[in-house]
N, C-alpha and C positions, 0 to 999 in steps of 0.2 A: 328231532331230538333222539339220540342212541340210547339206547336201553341199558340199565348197570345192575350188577349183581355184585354183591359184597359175599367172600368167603370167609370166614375165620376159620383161622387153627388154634391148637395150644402145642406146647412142648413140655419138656422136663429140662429145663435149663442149665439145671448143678444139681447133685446129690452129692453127700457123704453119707457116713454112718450116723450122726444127727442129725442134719438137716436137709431141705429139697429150696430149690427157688422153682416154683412155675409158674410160667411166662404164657401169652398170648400176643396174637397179632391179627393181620387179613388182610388179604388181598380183594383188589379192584378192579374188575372187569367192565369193558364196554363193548355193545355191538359196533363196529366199526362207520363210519359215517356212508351211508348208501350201499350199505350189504342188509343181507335176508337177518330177518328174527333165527336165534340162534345160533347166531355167527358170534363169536367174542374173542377179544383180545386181551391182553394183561396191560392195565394201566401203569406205568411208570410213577417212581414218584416223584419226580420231575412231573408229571402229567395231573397230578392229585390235585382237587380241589376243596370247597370247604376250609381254607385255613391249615390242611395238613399237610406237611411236608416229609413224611416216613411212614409207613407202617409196619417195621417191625426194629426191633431193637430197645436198647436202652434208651436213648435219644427220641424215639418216638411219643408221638401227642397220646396221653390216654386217652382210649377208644370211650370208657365212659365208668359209672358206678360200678367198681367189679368186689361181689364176693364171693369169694374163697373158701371151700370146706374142704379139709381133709378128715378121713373116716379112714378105720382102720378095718383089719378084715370082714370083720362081722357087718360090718356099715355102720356101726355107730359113728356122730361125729365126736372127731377127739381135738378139733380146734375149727374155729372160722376164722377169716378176716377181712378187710375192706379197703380199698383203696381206690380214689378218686384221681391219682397223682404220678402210677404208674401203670405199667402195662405186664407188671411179676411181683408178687411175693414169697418170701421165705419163710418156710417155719422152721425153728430150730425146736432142741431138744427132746427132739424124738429117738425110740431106740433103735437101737444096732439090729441088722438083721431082720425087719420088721417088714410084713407087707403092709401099703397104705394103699388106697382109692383119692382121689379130690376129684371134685365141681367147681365149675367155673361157669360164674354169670354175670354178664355184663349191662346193665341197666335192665336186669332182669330176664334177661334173654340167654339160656343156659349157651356155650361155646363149648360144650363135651358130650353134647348128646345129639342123635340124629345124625342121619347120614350124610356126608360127605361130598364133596364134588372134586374133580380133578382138572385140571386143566389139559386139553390135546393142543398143544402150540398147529398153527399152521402151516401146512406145507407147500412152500410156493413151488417146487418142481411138479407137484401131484396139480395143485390149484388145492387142493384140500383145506377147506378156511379152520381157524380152530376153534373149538368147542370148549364147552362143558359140559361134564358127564359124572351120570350117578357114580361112584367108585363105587358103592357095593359094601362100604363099611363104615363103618364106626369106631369115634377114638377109643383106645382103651387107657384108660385111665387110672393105671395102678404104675406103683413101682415096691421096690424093695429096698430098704434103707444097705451102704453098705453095712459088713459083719463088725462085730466090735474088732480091731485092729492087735487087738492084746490073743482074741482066740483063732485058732490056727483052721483053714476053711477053703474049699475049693472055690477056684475063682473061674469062669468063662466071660469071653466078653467078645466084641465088636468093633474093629474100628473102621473109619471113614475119612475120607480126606477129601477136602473143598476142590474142585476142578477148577472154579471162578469161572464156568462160562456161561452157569444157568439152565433155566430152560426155556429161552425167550424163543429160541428156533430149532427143528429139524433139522442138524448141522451134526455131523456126526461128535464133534466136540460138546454139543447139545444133548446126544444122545446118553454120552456119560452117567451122567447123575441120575436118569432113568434107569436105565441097567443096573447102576450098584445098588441103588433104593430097590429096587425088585427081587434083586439079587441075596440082598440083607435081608428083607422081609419075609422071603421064601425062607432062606438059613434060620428067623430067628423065630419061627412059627410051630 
């Protein structure tokens, strides 16, 4: 039997100036069938079992009991919430220009604390099988509502654009989405 390792993430899905949706999901690893311990692949979700057919998106099966706290700078919380039915929620009516924090826990199991793992897809020209690896970080969990839209305010920002090839391979089309993610990271730090 192959060995499996569950990842979650979160995101920040949508912001405005009042409100946030934040989302989660995770991915499915397996050691592949007659390779060494510590060998792993990314399960498909064509490949998923259990009943689940997605894991991430709107259309995906909720992973499980998830609540939600958003806390404002100080860490007080200034709202919770719950859902058995999806995999994001929204809060609205929050202000303009605001820093917040949230936590996310999933059948009690927080999904925003503790460190992280990455995926190194496989390289078949190396033989190099792929792994999982400490990343070395932790989500950070804050945002900033936009500014009220009425007061005049400098703006920076970021953008990205989908490749659509993933990172299932070492291909240098593969490569892509690494390098800007690095790239953005380094610039937004």
């Amino acid at each position: 039997m192959s060995a499996r390792h569950f990842e979650p993430y979160v995101y920040l899905a949508d912001l405005t100036e009042r409100s946030v949706i934040l989302a989660w999901g995770g991915f499915w690893f397996r050691t592949p069938e007659g390779a060494e311990s510590g060998q792993w692949e990314l399960v498909d979700d064509e490949q998923l079992t259990d009943g689940r057919t997605e894991t991430i998106g709107v259309r995906s099966e909720p992973f499980g009991d998830a609540r939600v706290e958003l806390l404002d700078a100080d860490g007080a919380v200034v709202a919770t919430t719950r859902t058995t039915e999806a995999n994001h929620v929204r809060f609205t009516d929050l202000a303009p220009g605001r820093a917040y924090r949230y936590r996310i826990e999933v059948d009690g199991r927080s999904w925003t604390e503790g460190p992280t793992r990455d995926w190194v897809p496989a390289d078949p020209d190396s033989g190099r099988p792929g792994e999982l690896v400490r990343s070395g970080r932790r989500y950070d969990c804050r945002f900033r509502t936009f500014p009220d839209p009425e007061t005049p305010s400098a703006v920076r920002f970021a953008v990205i654009g989908d490749f659509g090839v993933g990172v299932s391979g070492l291909t240098s089309e593969g490569l892509n989405q690494w390098t800007v993610a690095r790239t953005l990271d380094r610039l937004a730090s």
